[in-house]
C-alpha positions as CSV (number, residue, x, y, z in Angstrom):
1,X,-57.8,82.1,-166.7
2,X,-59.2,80.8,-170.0
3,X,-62.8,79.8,-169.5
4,X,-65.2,77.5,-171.7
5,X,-68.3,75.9,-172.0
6,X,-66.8,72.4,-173.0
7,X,-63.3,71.2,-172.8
8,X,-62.1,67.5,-173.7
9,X,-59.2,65.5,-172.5
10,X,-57.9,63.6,-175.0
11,X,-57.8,64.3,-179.4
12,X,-58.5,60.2,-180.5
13,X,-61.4,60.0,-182.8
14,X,-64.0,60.0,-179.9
15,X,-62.1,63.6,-178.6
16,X,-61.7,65.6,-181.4
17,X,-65.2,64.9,-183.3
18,X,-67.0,65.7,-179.5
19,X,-64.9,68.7,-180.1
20,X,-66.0,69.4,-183.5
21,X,-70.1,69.2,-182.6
22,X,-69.6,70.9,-179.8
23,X,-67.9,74.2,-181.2
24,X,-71.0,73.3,-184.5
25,X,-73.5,73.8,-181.7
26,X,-72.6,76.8,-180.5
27,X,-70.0,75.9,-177.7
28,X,-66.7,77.6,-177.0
29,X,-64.2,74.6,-176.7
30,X,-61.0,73.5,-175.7
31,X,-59.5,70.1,-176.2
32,X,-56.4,68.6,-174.1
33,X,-53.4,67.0,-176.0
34,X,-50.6,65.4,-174.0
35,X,-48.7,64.8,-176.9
36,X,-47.4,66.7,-179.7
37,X,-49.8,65.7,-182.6
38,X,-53.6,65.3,-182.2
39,X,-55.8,62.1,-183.1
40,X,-55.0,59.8,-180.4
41,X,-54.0,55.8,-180.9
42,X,-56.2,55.9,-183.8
43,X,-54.2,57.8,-186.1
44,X,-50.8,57.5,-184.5
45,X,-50.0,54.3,-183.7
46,X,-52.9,52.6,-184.1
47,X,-56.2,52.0,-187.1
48,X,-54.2,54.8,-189.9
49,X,-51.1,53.5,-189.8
50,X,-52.0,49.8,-189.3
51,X,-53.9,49.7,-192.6
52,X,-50.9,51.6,-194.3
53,X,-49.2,49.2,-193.8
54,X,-51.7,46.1,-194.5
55,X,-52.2,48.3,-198.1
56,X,-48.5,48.4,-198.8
57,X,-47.4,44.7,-197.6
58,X,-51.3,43.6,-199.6
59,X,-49.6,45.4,-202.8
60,X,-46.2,43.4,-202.2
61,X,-47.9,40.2,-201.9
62,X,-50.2,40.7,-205.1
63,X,-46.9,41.6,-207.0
64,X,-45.4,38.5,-205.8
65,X,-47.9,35.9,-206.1
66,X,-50.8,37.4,-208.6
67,X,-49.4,39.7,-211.4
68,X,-48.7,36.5,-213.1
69,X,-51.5,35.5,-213.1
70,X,-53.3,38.8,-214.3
71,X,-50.7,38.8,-217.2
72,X,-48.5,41.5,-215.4
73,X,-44.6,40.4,-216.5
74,X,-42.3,41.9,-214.2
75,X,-38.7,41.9,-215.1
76,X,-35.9,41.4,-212.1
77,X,-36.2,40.5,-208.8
78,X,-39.3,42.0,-206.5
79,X,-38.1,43.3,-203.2
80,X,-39.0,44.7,-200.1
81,X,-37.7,47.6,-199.0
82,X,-39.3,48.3,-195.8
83,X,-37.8,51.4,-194.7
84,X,-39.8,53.3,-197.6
85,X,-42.9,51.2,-196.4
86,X,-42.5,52.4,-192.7
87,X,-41.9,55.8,-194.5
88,X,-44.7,55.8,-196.3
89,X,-46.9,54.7,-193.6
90,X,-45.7,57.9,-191.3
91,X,-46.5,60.2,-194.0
92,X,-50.1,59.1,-194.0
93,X,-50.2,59.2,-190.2
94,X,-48.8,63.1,-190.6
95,X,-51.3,64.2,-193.2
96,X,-54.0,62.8,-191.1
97,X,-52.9,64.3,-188.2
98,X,-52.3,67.4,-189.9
99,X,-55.9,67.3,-190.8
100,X,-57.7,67.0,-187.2
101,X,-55.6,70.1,-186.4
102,X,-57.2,72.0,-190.0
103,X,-60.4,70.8,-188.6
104,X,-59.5,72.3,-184.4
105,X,-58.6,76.2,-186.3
106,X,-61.8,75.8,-188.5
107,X,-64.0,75.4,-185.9
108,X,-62.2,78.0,-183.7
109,X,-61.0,75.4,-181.0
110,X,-58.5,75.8,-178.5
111,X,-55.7,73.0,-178.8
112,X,-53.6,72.3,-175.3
113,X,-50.7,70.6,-175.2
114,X,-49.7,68.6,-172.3
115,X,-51.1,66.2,-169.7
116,X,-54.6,67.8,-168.2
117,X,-55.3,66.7,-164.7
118,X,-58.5,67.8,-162.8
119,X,-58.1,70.2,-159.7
120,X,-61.8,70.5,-159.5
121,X,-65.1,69.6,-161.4
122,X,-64.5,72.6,-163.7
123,X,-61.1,73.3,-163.1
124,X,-58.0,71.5,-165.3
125,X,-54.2,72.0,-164.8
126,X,-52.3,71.0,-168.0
127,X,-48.8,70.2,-167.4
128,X,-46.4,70.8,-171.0
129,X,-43.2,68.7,-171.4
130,X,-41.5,71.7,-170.2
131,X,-43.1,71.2,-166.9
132,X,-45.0,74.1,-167.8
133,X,-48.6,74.3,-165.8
134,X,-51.4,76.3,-166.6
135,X,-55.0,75.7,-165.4
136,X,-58.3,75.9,-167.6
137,X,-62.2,76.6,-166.3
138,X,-65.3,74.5,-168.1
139,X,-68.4,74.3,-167.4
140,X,-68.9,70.5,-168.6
141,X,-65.7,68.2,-169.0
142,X,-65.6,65.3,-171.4
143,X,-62.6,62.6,-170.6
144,X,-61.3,60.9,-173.6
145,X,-58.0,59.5,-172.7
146,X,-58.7,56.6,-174.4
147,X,-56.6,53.0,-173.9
148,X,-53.2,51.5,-174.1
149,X,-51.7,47.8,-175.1
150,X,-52.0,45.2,-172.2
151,X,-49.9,42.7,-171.2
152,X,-49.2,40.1,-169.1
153,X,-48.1,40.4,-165.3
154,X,-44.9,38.2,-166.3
155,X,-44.3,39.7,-169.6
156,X,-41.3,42.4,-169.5
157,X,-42.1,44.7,-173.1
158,X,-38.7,45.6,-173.4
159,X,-39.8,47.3,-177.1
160,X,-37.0,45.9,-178.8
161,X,-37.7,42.3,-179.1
162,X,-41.0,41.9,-176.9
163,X,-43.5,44.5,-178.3
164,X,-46.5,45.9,-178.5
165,X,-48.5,47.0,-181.9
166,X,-47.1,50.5,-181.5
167,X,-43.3,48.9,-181.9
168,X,-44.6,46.3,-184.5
169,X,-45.5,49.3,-186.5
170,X,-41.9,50.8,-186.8
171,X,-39.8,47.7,-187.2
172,X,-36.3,48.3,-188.8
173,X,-36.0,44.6,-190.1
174,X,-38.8,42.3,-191.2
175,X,-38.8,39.7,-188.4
176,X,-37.2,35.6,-189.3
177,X,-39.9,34.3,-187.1
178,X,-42.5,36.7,-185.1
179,X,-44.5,35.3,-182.5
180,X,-47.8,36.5,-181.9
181,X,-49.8,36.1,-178.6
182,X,-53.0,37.1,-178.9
183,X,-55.4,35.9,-182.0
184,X,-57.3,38.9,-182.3
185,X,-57.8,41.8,-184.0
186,X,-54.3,43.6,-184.0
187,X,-52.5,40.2,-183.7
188,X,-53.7,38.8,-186.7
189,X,-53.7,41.9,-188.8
190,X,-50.1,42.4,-187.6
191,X,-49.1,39.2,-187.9
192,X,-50.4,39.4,-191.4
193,X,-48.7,41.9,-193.1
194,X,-45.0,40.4,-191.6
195,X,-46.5,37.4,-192.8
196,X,-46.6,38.9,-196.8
197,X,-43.1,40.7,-196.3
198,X,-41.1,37.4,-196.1
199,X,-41.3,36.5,-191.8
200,X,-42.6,33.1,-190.3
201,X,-46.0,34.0,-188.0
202,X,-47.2,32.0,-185.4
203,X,-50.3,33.0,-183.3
204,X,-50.5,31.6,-179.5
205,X,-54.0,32.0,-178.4
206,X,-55.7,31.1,-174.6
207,X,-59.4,30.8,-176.5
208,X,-60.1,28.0,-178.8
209,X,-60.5,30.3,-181.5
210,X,-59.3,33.1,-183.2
211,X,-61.5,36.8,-183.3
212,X,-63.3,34.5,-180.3
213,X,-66.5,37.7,-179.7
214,X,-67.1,37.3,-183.4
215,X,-69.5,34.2,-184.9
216,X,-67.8,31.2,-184.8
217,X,-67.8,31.0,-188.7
218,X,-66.2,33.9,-189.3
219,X,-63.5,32.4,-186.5
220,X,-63.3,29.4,-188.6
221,X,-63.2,30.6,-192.2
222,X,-60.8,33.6,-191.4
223,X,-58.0,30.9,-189.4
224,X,-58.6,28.4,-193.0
225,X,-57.8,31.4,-194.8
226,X,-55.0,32.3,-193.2
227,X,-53.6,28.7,-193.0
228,X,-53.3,28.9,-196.4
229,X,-51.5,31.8,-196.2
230,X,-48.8,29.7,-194.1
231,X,-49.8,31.7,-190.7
232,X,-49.2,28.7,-188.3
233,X,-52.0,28.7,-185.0
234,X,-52.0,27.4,-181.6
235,X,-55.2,27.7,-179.6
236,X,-56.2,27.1,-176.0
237,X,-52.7,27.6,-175.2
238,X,-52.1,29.0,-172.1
239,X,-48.6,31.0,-172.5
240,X,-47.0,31.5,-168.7
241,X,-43.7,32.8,-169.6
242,X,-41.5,34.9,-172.5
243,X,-38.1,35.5,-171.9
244,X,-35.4,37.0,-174.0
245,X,-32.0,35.8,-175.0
246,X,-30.1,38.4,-176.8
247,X,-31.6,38.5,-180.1
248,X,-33.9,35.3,-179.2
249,X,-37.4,35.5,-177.8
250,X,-38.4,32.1,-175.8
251,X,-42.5,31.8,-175.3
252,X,-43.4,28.7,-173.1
253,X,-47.2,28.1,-173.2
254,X,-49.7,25.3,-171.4
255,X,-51.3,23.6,-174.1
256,X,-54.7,22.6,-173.5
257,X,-53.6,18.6,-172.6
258,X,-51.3,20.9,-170.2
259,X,-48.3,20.1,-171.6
260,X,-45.8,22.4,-171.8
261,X,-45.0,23.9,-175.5
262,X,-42.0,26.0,-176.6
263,X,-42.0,28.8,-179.3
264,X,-39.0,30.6,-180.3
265,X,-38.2,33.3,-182.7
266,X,-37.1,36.9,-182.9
267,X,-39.4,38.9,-181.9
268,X,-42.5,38.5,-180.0
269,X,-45.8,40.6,-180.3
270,X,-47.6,40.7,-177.2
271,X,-51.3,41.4,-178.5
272,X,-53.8,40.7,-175.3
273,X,-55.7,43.5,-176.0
274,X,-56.1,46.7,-174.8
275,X,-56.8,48.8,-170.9
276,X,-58.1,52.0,-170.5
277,X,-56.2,55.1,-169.7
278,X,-56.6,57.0,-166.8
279,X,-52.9,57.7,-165.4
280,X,-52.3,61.4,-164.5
281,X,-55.8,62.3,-164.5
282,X,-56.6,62.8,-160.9
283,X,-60.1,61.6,-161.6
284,X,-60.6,60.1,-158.1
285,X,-60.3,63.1,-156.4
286,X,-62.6,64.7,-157.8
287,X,-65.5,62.0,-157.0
288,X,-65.3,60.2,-160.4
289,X,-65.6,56.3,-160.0
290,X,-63.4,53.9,-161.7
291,X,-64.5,50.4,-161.9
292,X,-62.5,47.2,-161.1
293,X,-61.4,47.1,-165.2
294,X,-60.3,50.5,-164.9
295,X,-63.0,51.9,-166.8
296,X,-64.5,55.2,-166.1
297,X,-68.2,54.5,-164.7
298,X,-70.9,56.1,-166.8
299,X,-74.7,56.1,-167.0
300,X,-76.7,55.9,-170.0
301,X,-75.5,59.7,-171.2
302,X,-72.2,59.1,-170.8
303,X,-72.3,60.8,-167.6
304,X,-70.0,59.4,-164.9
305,X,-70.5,60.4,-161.5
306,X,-70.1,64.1,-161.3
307,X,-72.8,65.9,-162.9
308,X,-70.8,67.7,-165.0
309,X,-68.0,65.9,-166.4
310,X,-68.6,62.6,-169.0
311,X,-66.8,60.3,-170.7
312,X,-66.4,58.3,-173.8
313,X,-64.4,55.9,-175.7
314,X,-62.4,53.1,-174.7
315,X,-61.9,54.7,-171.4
316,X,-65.7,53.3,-170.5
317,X,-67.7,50.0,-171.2
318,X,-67.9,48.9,-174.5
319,X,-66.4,48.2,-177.5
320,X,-62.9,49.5,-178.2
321,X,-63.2,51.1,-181.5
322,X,-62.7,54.7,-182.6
323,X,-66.0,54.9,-184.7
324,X,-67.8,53.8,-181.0
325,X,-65.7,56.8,-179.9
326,X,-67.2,59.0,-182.6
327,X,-70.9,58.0,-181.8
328,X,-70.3,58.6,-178.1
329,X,-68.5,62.0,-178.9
330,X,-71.6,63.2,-180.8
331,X,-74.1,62.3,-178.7
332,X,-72.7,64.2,-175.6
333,X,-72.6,67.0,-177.6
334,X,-75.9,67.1,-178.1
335,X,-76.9,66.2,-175.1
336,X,-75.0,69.3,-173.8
337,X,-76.9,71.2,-176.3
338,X,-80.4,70.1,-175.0
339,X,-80.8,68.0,-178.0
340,X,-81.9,64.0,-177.6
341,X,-79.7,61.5,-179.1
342,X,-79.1,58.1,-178.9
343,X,-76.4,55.3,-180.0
344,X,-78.0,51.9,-180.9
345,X,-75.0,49.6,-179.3
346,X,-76.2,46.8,-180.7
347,X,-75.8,48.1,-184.4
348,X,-71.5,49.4,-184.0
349,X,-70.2,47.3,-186.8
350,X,-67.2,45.2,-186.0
351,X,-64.1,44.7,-188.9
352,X,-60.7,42.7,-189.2
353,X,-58.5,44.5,-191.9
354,X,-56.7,41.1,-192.7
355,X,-57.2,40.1,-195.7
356,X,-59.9,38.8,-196.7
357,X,-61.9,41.4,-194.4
358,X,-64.0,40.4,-191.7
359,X,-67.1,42.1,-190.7
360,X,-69.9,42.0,-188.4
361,X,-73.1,43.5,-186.9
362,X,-75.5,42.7,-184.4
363,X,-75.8,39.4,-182.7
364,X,-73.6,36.7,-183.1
365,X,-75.5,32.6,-183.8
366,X,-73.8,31.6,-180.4
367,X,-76.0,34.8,-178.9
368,X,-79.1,33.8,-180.5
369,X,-78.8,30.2,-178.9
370,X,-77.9,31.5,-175.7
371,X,-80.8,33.8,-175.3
372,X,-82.9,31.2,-176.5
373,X,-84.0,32.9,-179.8
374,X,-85.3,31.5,-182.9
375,X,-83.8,32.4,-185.8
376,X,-83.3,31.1,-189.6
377,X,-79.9,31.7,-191.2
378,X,-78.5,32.3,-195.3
379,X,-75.2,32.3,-196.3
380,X,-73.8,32.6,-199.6
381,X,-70.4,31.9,-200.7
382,X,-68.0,34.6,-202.6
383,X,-66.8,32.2,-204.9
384,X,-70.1,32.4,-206.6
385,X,-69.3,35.7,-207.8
386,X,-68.6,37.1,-211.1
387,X,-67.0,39.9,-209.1
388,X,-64.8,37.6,-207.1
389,X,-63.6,35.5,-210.0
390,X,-63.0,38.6,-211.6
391,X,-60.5,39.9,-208.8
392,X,-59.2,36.0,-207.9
393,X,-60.7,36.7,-204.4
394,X,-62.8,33.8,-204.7
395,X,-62.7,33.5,-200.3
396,X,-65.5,33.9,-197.4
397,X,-69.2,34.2,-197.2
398,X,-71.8,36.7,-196.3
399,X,-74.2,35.5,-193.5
400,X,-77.8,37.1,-192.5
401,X,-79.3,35.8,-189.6
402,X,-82.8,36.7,-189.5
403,X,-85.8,35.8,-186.9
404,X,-87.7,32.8,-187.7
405,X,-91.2,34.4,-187.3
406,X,-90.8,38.0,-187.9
407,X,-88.1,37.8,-190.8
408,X,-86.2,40.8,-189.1
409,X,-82.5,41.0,-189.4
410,X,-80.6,40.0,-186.4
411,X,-77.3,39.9,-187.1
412,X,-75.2,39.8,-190.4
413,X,-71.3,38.3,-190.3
414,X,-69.2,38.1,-193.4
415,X,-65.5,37.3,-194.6
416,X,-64.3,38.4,-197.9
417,X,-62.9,41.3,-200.1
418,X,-64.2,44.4,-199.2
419,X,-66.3,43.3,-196.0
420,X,-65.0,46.1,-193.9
421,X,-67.4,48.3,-196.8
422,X,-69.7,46.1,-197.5
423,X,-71.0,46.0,-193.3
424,X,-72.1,49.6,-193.4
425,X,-75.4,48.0,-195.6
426,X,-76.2,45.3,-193.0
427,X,-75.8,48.3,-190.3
428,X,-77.9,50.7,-192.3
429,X,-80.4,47.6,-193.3
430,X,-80.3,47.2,-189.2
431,X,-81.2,50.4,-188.4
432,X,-84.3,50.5,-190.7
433,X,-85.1,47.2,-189.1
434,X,-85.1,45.3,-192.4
435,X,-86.4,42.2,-192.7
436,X,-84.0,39.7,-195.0
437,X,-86.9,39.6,-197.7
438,X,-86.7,43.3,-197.7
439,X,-82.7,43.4,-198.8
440,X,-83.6,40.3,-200.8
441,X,-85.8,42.5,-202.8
442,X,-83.6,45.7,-203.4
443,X,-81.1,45.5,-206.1
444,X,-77.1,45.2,-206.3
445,X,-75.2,46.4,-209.0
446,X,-73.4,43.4,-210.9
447,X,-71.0,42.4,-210.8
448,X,-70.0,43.5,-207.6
449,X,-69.2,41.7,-203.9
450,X,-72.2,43.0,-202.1
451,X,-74.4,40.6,-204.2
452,X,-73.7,38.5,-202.1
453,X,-75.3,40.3,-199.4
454,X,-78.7,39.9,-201.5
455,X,-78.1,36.2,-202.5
456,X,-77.6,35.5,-198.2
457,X,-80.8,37.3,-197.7
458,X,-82.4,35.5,-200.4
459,X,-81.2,32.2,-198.4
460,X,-82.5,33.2,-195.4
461,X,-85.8,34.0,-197.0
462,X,-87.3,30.5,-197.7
463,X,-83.5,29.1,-199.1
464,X,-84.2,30.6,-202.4
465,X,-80.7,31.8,-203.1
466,X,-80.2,32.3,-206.9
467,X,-76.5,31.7,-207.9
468,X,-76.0,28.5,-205.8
């Protein structure tokens, strides 16, 4: 029997980089796949080959509606032809993929392939395709299984017409009219790029707004935006059935007079976010709680509640995001080394890859009212931007909320071209505990977008913005 210090159920981004410190520190490690390529959701069917996908459809659209305007003259007729996008798209998921596994032989880890299921605290039976078991001793076991799309009790997903993002990502035919429930993150970036390729979108959401745990502004400039952009929304709609009718999906909602509303089209994106995953892995039988959500229990190391074995990712509390994963990854492998880490939840940056980009960090306006703190805000339009009259991406805002007394950063939210970038300066600003006179002081390169992450905190410090 193979033996190791560390072994980790699961390859997504959280799996693979624990695997990578812990082999760095010294650790001899194995890592648990049950399917045939490593990296998870993430780079599968998930954050790679979503953006692909946003890029290529992003590339259409500009061809379409801007080279015009940038004195481009195409000659003939501009088409899509979506099987070479999907194409594409796959090839970028396979060199990725193809990369974690450079990165496993590098650092001399052991790859598994099949379902791993606990027979003990140390001991893990992995199961091939081929029915094939074999069973693997570690000293400390790190659970990173990660989540799945959720539904709805009275949804059927038959994955034809009524889908989740993993389907939406490998459509043969660009959809006449797709209906997305859900107005979050993978609905609306989704819905977006069948939007550019040529389909009617229309989002039915329960909340009465869109991205509803990020500031309201952002909510609000992001749904203007994409009105524009002939995405059609329903909020605090209440959908209670979808059925299908050959090639016709029917979607009855509750609006929020609660009258009933009908939607029909062909094909139906079911985006209600996403559930842990924890089928297959015996976890309860070995002592490890799971909580009503399905969630792994864990203290603050990431422990759950055998000594020995942690977990990270979506699989636990928190944030669903793969760089969450990474941060959690890291720091149990240096707690397992003796070493004393720690994540700073409040500071995970948050991003929409629509387009413009949404991003976030730290604590939302609606927060700071709630917990009754007082704070002073600047915001500063991209419009105002040589940059973004340069590009034509003249939509959005950067917004710094600061504290009214101390000056320090709170949070920072802003919607525009290259947000999803420009965040990781608010996050490292955070970090440092910068006040907004300190990033008002540091300079930007012009032209470029993140001036306007100077100008907000330049509003925020006594409203002395310089460009508006």
């Amino acid at each position: 029997m193979s033996q190791y210090d560390v072994a980790i159920i699961g390859s997504g981004p959280g799996g693979y980089v624990a695997a990578i410190r812990c082999a760095q520190l010294g650790m001899k490690t194995a890592i648990i796949e049950k399917y045939a390529t490593l990296g998870g959701t993430c780079l599968n069917v998930g954050c790679i080959p979503s953006k692909a996908l946003l890029d290529s459809s992003h590339h259409y659209e500009d061809a379409v509606k801007h080279f015009e305007a940038h004195g481009i003259e195409v000659s003939g007729e501009i088409k899509v032809n979506l099987e070479k996008m999907i194409s594409r798209k796959q090839s970028v998921v396979d060199q990725t993929c193809d990369g974690v596994k450079f990165l496993m032989d590098k650092n001399k880890i052991d790859v598994y392939e099949g379902l791993g299921r606990f027979e003990d605290n140390t001991h893990i039976e992995i199961t091939n395709d081929e029915g094939k078991t074999e069973t693997i001793e570690a000293k400390h076991i790190i659970i990173a299984t990660g989540s799945k799309p959720s539904t709805l009790p009275f949804i059927e997903i038959d994955k034809e017409r009524i889908i989740t993002s993993t389907e939406a990502l490998k459509l043969k035919e660009v959809p006449e009219h797709l209906i997305v429930i859900g107005g979050g993150v993978i609905g609306l970036e989704l819905g977006q790029v069948y939007k550019r390729l040529g389909a009617e979108v229309t989002v039915v959401e329960f909340m009465d707004r869109i991205i509803p745990t990020m500031d309201a502004a952002l909510s609000k400039e992001l749904m203007k935006v994409m009105k524009k952009q002939k995405v059609k929304f329903n909020l605090s709609h209440k959908v209670k059935s979808v059925e299908r009718k050959g090639d016709q999906v029917i979607v009855k909602a509750d609006d929020k007079k609660g009258q009933e509303v009908e939607f029909k089209g062909d094909y139906c994106l079911v985006s209600v976010g996403r559930r842990p995953y924890t089928e297959g892995l015996n976890a309860e039988a070995v002592g490890i709680k799971i909580d009503d959500r399905g969630r792994v229990v864990v203290n603050e190391h990431l422990q759950t509640s055998v000594d020995n074995i942690y977990a990270i990712g979506d699989v636990i509390r928190g944030a669903m995001l793969a760089h969450k994963a990474e941060e959690e990854g890291t720091l149990v492998a240096e707690l397992l080394a003796g070493q004393k880490p720690h994540i700073d939840y409040n500071l995970i940056p948050g991003v929409v890859y629509t387009w413009p980009e949404v991003a976030a960090v730290g604590k939302t306006e609606e927060e700071l009212k709630e917990a009754g703190v007082a704070y002073k805000v600047g915001q500063f339009p991209m419009r105002a931007l040589g940059r973004s009259r340069a590009s034509m991406d003249l939509d959005g805002f950067v917004k710094i909320l600061a504290d009214e007394k101390t000056d320090e950063v709170l949070g920072v939210h802003m919607i525009g071209a290259r947000c999803a970038d420009l965040i990781a300066e608010a996050v490292t600003a955070m970090e440092f505990r910068a006040s907004a006179e300190d990033i008002s002081r540091m300079s930007h390169s012009h032209p470029t977008y993140a001036e306007a992450v100077k100008e907000a905190a330049l509003a925020a410090t006594d409203d002395r913005a310089l460009h508006v």
